[in-house]
N, C-alpha and C positions, 0 to 999 in steps of 0.2 A: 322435335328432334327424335328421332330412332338411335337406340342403344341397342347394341346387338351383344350376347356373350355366350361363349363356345362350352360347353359342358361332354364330358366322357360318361358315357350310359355302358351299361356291359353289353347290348347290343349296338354298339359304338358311338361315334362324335354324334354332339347336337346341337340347334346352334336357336337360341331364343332368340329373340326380337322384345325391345319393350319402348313404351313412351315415356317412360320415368314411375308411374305408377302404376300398372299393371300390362298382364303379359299381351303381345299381339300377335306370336307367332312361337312355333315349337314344331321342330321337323328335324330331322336325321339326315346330317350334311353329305350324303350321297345321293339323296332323294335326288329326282325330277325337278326341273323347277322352282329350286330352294331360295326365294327372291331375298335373300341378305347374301353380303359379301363376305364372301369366309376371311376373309383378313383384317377383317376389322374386329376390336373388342373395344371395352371401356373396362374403366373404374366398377368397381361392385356395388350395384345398389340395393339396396332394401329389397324390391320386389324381385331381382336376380336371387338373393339370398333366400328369400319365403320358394319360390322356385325350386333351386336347391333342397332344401328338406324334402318337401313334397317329392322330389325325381328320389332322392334318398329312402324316404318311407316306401315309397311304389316298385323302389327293383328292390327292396328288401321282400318283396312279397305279401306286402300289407296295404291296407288300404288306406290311404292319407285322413282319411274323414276329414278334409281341411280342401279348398279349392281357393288359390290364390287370385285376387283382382286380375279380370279378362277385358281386352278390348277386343269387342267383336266386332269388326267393320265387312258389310256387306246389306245385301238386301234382306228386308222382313222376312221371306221367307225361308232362305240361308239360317239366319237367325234362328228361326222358331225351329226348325233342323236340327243345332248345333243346341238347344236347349232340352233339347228333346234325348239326344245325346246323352246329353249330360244325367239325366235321372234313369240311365242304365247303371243297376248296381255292379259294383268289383265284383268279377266271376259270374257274373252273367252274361248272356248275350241273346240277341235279338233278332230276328229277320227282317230283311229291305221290306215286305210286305208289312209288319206287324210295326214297325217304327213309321209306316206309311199310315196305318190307321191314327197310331198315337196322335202323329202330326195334324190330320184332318179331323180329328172326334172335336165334334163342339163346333168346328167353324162353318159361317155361313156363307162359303164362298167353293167355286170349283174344286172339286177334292182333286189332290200331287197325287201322282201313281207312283207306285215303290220306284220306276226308272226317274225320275223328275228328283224323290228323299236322296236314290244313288247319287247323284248329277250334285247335289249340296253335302253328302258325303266327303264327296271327293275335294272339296273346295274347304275342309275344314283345314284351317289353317294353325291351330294348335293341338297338333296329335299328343296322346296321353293321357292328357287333362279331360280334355274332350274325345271321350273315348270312342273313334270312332272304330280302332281296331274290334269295338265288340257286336260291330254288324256282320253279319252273316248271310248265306243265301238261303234260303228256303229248306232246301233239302240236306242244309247242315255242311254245307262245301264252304271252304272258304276261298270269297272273290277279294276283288280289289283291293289293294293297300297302299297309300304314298309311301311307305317303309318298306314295301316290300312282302311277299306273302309271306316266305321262312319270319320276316321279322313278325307277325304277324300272330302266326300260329306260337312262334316264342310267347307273347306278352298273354295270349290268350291261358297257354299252359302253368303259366307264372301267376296268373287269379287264378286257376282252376285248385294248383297244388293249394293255394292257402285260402281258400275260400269252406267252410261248412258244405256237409253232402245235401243238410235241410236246406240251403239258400242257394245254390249253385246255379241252376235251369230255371225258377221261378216265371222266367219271362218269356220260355220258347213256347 
């Protein structure tokens, strides 16, 4: 069963997705593509609610230090992608090349070129959490966003203001 519920972000509507126990989806109901039915909701559940704080702590301009149960559905290398993702710290960010090495260090197989990490970017299917807003282009432009570029460069400005000057860039 899919539970879908509509949440208000100050960069507007959003619309989770969950199995009952942890989240499957997180996107900005103007997006592209947004595969839930905006007229649908439910009942409030438990991982709706952990949700909630977490989107609460993070437009307060803080960093959740908390990551709510994720269903990742996709291929391994999506996967190891959106994991990769995930250990870019609040207020920092990253280039398509340099999240390309991360993803390929260690393994014994074909190394993904930064356009192939883009390509699983794009396919991340819970923005925010899995922060893909914090990849960046090489030369410090900012490209693609399911949200939007303006939203974009929002959420980036919003880690910048609250993040330490020591911790900021660490990973460019």
């Amino acid at each position: 069963m899919l539970y879908v519920r509509r949440y208000s972000s100050p960069l507007g509507d959003m619309f989770a997705s969950s199995d009952g126990n942890s989240i499957s989806g997180l996107w900005f109901a103007d997006q592209k593509n947004i595969p839930v039915n905006s007229s649908f909701s439910c009942e409030k559940l438990e991982i709706f609610f952990q949700l909630e704080q977490w989107l609460t702590v993070y437009f307060s301009g803080k960093d959740p230090e908390f990551t709510p149960p994720l269903s990742l559905e996709s291929s391994m290398f999506r996967k190891s992608v959106w994991e990769a993702l995930l250990s870019i710290p609040f207020g920092s960010t990253v280039s398509y090349g340099e999240l390309a090495r991360r993803v390929n260090s260690g393994k014994n197989e074909p190394q993904k070129s930064a356009r192939a990490i883009g390509g699983a970017v794009a396919h991340n299917q819970i923005l925010l959490i899995i922060p893909c807003h914090r990849v960046i282009a090489s030369n410090g432009s900012l490209t693609g966003y399911a949200g939007g570029i303006d939203r974009k460069r929002k959420l980036l400005e919003l880690e910048k203001e609250n993040t330490d000057d020591c911790c900021r860039f660490i990973l460019n």
